[in-house]
C-alpha positions in Angstrom: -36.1 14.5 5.1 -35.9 14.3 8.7 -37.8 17.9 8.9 -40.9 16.0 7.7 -43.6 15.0 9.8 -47.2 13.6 10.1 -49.1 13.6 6.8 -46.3 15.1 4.6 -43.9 12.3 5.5 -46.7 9.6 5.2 -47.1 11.0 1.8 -43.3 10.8 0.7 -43.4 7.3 1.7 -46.5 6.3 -0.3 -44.8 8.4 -3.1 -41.3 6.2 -2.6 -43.8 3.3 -2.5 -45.2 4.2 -6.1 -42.0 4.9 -7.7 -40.3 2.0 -7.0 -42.9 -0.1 -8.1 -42.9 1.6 -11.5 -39.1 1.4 -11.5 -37.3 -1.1 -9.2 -34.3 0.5 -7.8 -32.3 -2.4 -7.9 -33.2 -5.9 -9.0 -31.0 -9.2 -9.3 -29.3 -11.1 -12.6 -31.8 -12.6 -13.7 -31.5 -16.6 -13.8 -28.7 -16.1 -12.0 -27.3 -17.5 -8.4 -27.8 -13.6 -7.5 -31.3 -14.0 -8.0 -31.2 -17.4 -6.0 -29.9 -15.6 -3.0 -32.5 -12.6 -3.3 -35.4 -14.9 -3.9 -34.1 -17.3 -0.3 -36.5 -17.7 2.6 -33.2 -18.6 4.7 -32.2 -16.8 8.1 -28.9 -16.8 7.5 -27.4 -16.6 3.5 -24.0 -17.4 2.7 -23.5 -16.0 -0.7 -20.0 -16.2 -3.0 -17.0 -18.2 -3.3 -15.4 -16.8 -6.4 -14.3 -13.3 -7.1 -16.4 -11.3 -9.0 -19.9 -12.8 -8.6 -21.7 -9.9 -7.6 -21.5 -10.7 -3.7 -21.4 -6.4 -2.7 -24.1 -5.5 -4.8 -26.0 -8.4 -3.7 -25.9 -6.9 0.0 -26.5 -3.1 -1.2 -29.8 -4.5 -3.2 -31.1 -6.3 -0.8 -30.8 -3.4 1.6 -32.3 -1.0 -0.3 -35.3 -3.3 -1.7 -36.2 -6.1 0.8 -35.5 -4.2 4.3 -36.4 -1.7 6.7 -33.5 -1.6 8.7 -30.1 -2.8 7.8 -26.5 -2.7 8.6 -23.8 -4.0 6.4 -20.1 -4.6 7.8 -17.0 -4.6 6.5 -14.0 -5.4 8.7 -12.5 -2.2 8.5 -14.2 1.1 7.7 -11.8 2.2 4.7 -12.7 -1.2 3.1 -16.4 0.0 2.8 -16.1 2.6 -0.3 -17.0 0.6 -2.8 -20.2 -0.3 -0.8 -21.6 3.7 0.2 -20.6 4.6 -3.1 -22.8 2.0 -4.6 -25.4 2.7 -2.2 -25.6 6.4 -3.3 -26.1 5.6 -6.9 -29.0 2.9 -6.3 -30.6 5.8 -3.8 -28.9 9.0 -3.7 -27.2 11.1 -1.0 -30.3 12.6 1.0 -30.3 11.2 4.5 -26.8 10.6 4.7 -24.7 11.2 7.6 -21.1 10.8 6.1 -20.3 10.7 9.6 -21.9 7.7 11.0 -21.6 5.9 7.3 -25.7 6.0 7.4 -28.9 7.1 5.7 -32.3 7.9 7.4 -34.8 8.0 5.2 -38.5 7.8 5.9 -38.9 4.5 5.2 -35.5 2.7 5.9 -32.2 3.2 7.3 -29.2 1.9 6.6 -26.0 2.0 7.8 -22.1 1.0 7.8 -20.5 -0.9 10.1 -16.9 -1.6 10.6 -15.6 -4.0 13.6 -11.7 -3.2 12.9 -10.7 -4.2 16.8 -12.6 -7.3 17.4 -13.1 -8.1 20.8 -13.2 -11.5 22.7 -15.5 -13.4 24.8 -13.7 -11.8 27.8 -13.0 -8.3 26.7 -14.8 -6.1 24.2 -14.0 -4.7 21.1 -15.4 -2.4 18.5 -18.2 -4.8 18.3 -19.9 -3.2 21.7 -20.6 -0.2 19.6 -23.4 -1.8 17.9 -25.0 -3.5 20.8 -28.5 -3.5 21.6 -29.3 -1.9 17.7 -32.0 -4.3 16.1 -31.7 -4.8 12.4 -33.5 -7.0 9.9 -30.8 -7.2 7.7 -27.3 -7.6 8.9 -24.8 -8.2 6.5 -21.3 -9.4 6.3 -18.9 -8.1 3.2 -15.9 -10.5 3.0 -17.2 -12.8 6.3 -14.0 -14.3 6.2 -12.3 -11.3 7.9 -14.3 -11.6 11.2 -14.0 -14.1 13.8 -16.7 -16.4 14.3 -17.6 -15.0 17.4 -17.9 -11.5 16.2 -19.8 -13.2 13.5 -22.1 -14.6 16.1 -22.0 -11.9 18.8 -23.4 -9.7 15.8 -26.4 -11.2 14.8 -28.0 -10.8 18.7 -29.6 -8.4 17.0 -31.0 -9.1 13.9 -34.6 -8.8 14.7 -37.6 -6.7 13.7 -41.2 -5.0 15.5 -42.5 -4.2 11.7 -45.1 -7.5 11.3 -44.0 -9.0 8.5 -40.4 -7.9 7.9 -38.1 -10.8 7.0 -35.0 -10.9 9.5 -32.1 -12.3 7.5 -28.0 -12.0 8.0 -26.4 -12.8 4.8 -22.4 -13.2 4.6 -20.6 -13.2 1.7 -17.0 -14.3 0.9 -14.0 -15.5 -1.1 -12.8 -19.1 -0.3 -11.0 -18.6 3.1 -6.8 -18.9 2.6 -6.3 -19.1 6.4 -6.8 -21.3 9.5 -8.5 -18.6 11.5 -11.4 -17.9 8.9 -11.7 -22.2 8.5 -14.8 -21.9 11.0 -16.6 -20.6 7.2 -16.4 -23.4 6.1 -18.0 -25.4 9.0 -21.3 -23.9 7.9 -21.0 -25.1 4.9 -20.6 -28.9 5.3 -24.5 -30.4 4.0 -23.0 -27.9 0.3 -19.6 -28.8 0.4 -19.2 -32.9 2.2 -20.5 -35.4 0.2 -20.7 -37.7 2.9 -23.0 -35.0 5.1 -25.6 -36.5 6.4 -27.3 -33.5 5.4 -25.9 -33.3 2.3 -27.6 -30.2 -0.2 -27.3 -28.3 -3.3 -27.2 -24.5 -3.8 -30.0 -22.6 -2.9 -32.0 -25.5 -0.6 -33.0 -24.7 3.2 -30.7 -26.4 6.1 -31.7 -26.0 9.5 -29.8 -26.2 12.8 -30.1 -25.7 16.6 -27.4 -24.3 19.1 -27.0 -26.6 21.9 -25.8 -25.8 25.5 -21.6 -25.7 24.2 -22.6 -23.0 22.1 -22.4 -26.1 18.9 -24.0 -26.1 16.1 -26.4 -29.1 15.6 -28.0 -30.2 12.5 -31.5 -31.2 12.4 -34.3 -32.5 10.0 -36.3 -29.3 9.9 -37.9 -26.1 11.1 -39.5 -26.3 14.4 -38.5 -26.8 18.1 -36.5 -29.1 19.5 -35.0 -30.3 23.2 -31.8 -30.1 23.4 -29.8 -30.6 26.2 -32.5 -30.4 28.5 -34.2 -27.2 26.8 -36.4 -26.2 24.4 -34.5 -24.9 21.0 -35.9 -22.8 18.4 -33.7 -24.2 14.5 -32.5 -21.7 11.9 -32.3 -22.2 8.1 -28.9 -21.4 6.5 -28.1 -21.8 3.0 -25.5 -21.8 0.7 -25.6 -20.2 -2.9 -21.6 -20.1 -4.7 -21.3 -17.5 -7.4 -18.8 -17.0 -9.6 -18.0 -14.2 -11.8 -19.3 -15.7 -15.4 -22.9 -15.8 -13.0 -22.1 -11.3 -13.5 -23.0 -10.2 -17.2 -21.4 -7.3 -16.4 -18.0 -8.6 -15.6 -18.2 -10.6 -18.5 -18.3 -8.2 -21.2 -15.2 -6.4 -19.2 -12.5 -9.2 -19.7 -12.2 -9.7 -15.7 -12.4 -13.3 -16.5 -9.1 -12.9 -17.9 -7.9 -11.1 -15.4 -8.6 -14.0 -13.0 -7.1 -16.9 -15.5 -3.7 -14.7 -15.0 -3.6 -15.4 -11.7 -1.0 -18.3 -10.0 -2.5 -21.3 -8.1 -4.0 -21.8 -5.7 -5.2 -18.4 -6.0 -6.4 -18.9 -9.4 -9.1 -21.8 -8.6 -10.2 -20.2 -5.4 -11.0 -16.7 -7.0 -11.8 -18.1 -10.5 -13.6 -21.0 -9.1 -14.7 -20.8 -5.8 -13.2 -24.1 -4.8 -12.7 -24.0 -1.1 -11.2 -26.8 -0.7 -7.3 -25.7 -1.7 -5.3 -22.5 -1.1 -5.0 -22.7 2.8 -1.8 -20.4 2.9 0.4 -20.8 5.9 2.0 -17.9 7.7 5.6 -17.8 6.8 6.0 -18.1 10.8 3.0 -20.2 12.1 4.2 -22.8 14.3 2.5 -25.9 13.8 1.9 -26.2 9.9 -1.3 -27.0 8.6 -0.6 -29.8 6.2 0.7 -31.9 9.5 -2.5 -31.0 11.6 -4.8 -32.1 8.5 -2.8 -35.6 8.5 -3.3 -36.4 11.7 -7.4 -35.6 11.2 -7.5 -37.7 8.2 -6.2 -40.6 10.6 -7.9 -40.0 13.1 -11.2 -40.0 10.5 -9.8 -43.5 9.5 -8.8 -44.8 12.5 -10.9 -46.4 15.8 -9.7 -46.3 19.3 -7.9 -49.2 19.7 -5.5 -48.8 23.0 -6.6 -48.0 26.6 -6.7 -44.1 28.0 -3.2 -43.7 28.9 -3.1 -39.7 29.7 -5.1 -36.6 30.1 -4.9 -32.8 29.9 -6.9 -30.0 31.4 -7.7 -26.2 29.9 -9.8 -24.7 32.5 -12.1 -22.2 31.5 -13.6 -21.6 35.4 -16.7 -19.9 34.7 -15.5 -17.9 31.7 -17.1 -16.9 28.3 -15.0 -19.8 26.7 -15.6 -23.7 26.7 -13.4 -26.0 29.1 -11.4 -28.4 27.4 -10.7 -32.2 28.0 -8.4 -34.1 26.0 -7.6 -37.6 26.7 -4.9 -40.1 24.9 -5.6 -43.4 23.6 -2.3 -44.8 22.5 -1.3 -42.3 19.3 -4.9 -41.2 19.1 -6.0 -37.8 21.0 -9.4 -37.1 21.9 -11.4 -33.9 22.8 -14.4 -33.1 25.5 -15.3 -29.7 25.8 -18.0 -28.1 27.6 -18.9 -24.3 28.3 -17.5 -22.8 30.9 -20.2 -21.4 32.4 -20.8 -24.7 33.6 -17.4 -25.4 35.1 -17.4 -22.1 37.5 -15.1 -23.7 40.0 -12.6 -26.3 40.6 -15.4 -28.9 42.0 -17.4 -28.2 38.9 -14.2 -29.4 36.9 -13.7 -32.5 39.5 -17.0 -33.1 38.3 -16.8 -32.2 34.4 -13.7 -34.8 34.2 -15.0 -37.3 36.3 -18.5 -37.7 34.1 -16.2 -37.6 30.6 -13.8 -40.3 32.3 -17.0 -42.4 32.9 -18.2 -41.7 29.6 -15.0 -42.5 27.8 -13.6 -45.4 29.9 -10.5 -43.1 32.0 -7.8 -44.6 33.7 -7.7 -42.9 37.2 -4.0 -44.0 37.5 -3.5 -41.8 34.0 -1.5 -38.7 34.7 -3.3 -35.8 34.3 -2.0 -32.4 33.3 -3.4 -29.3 33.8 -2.7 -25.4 33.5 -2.6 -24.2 36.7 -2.0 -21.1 36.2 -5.0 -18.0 36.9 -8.3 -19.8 36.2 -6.5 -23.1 36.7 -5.2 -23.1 40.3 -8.4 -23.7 41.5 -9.1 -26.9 39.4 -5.7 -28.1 40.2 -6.0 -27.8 43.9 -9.2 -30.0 43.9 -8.7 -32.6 41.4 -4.7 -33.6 42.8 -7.4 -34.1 46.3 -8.9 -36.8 44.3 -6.3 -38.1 41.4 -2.9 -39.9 42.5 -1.2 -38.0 39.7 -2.2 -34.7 38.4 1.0 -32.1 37.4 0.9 -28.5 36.9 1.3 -27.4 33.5 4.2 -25.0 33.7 3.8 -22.8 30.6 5.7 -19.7 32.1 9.6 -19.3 32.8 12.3 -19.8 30.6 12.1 -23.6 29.9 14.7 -26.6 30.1 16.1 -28.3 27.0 16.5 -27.6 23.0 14.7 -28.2 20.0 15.0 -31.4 18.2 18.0 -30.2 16.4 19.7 -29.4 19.5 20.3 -25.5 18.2 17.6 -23.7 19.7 16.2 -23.1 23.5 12.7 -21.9 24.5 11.8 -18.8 25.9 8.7 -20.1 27.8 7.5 -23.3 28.9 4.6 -22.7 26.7 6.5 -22.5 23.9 8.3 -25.3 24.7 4.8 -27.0 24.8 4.1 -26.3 21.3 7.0 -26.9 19.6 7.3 -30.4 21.1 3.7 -31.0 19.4 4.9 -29.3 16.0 8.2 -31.8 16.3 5.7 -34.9 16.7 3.0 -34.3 14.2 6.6 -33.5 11.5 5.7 -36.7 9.4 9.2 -37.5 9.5 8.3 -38.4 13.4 7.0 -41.5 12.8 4.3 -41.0 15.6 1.7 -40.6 13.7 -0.8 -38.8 16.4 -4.7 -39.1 15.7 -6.3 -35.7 16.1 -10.2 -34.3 16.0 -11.6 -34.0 13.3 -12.9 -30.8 14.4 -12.8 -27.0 12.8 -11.5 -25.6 16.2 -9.1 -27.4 16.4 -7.2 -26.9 12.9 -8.0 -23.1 14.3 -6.3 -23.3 17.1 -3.2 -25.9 16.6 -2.5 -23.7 13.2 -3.1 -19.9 14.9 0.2 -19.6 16.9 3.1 -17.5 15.2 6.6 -18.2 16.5 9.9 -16.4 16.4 13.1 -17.3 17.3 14.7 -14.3 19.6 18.1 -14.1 21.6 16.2 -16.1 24.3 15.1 -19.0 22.0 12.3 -19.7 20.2 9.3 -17.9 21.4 5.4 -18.8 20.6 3.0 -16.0 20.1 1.5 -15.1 23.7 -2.2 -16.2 24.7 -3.4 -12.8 25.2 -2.3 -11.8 21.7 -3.8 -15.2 20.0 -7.4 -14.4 21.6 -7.4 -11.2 20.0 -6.5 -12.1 16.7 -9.5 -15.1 16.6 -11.4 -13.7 18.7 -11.4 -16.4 21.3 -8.9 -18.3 23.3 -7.8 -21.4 21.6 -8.5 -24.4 24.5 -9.0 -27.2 22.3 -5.4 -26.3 21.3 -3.7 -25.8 24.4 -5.6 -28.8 26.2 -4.4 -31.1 22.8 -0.6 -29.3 23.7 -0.6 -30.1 27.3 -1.7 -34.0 26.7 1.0 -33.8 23.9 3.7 -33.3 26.5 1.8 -35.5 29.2 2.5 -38.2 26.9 6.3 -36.7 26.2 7.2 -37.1 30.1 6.3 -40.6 30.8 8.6 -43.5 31.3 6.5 -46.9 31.2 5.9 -48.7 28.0 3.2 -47.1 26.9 4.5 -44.4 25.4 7.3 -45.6 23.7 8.9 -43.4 21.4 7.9 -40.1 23.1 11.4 -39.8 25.3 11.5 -38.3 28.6 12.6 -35.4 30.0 
């Protein structure tokens, strides 16, 4: 159709135009959560929960009905069949470049995306290839796959020049079953927290702003608001969960009892959508998830009761990723973050730690520990100018010591470091450490692999842990390095830790 020009392509379109208004192409369950979804004015749609609920065909209507421009991804391109294929029976095969998954019609395009190498804040990925592409609908299949800053990175360019068009990203999804697709869920509080503050049903409007730490910030309503210093322009998100008695076709197939055959926890979260069980551990993951969700509920339960006794550092020194502060109180561990734009240099972090210590009532005296190593040496260097007792993290080099059953060594300080925290958040510690309540941190303490090799137990390397969620994990290492501040000191105060 691309041979077409001037009045004879105007004409096909006004021809398009008439026939689908005689005959939709594709149109929603009716009275149905599908419908919901079509029918929302939000920006961004989070759609699913439960297996069979229509979530693919959702994207592939909406596409072809509602928008001018879209783009629907799946994390890997082999995963997208089901999707063209539906897309060719709802409009056909002419315009279609098999090669670059798209069709160009005369009055849309569509295409398919795949982001199968993700990359980071630092380095790029797969993701680059789409840069600078404007789309009014950009759609997610299975969101959980992606990292949330691919997720984010992505929509940069959901916009339109056609007045009128609707922009909207809509991501749909099973219940997530690991720690690094969690950050779904944070979305998803005002639906799923009865205690939200925001607290909604299916289907109604939330709106949030993004303040200057790249956080999400819930506000009353549409409109503008100041926020750290500038002007911020809210969003609307919405949740609408689906399940598969909501499809009429699935129901008169017997999928339902296909999904009552399955073992829990997988049964609830594809049957019923419930989000809230079925996080599945890695048969290797270091620090399991059930001990890093106990500490959180204390810490929820919990005040700070006992005076700033130790500090730990993740400098970020000007990088794509936030710089991390975590302080002890006693058995309770708290977090400061920051982006690290703002922290470009070692006097910006001087500066960083000495406005959270006056914020959070810091102990100078407090030994404060800190990874020295790349963007760190510059931090170091300037704050042990100012703080009596700062130490160098020292996460490389075969480490000292054994594991708590006295069998196994380390194979890096670093993992060291982590196993230590793992040994203390064990419930059969006795510790019982407070942690944040916050979704980047069960990401990050829960994301580590380990293995135990011929040179002891080794943790799975930074580099390759930034890949995999798509960011590097400070809040983690920051809570890691205050872990072991607190493991090497001697006075009272941290009785029950041990010493070196």
């Amino acid at each position: 159709m691309n041979y077409l020009n001037g009045p004879e392509k105007e004409r096909l379109k006004e021809l398009i135009r008439l026939r689908r208004k005689l005959k939709p192409i594709w149109s929603p369950f009716p009275d149905s959560p599908q419908q919901m979804a079509y029918q929302s004015d939000a920006d961004i749609i989070f759609y699913g929960g439960a297996a069979g609920g229509g979530k693919s065909d959702f994207l592939c209507g909406l596409a072809v009905t509602k928008h001018t421009r879209s783009i629907i991804y799946r994390r890997e391109s082999t995963a997208a069949k089901q999707i063209i294929g539906r897309i060719k029976q709802l409009i056909g095969r002419d315009g279609y470049n098999g090669t670059d998954k798209r069709w160009d019609l005369p009055d849309k395009e569509i295409q398919i995306g795949s982001v199968p190498h993700p990359g980071t804040p630092q380095e790029e990925g797969d993701e680059a290839k789409y840069q600078g592409n404007p789309y009014d609908l950009i759609g997610f299949d299975e969101v959980t796959q992606f990292p949330e800053y691919i997720f984010k990175y992505l929509q940069t360019w959901n916009r339109t020049d056609k007045p009128g068009q609707k922009c909207r990203v809509v991501a749909t999804f099973n219940p997530p079953r690991s720690a690094e697709a969690q950050w779904v869920l944070s979305y998803l509080e005002p639906w799923l927290d009865i205690q939200s503050a925001h607290k909604a049903e299916p289907g109604e409007l939330r709106h949030f702003v993004i303040n200057g730490k790249g956080e999400r910030v819930w506000v009353d309503s549409a409109g503008t608001y100041e926020i750290d210093g500038e002007e911020r322009i809210s969003r609307s998100v919405t949740f609408i969960p689906a399940k598969a008695t909501d499809n009429p076709v699935y129901m008169k197939t017997g999928y339902l009892a296909t999904l009552d055959s399955l073992p829990e926890p997988l049964r609830s979260q594809m049957r019923d959508g419930d989000m809230q069980v079925g996080l599945v551990d890695d048969l290797w993951q270091a620090i399991p998830s059930a001990w890093v969700k106990a500490a959180m509920d204390r810490y929820k339960k919990n005040t700070r009761t006992e005076p700033h006794s130790g500090t730990a550092i993740d400098p970020s020194q000007g990088g794509r990723d936030n710089e991390a502060i975590a302080m002890a109180y006693g058995h309770r561990y708290e977090i400061h973050d920051q982006p690290g734009t703002e922290t470009p240099s070692g006097k910006h972090t001087l500066g960083f730690l000495n406005r959270v210590y006056a914020e959070n009532e810091g102990n100078p005296k407090a030994e404060i520990g800190i990874d020295a190593i790349g963007y760190g040496a510059d931090a170091y260097g300037r704050i042990k100018d100012f703080f009596p007792s700062v130490v160098a993290m020292k996460s490389q080099g075969k480490a000292k010591g054994k594991d708590e059953s006295g069998r196994f060594s380390f194979a890096s300080g670093r993992a060291k470091m982590w196993w230590r925290l793992r040994e203390d958040l064990n419930p059969n510690s006795g510790l019982e450490i407070e942690l944040p309540d916050d979704p980047e941190v069960l990401a990050d303490l829960t994301a580590p692999l380990y293995e135990v090799t011929a040179s002891g137990i080794k943790v799975e390397e930074k580099k390759y842990l930034i890949k995999r969620i798509g960011r590097s994990p400070g809040k983690g290492d920051a809570l890691v390095y205050l872990n072991e501040v607190r493991r090497t000191q001697s006075n009272a105060n941290f009785a029950g830790f041990g010493v070196f």
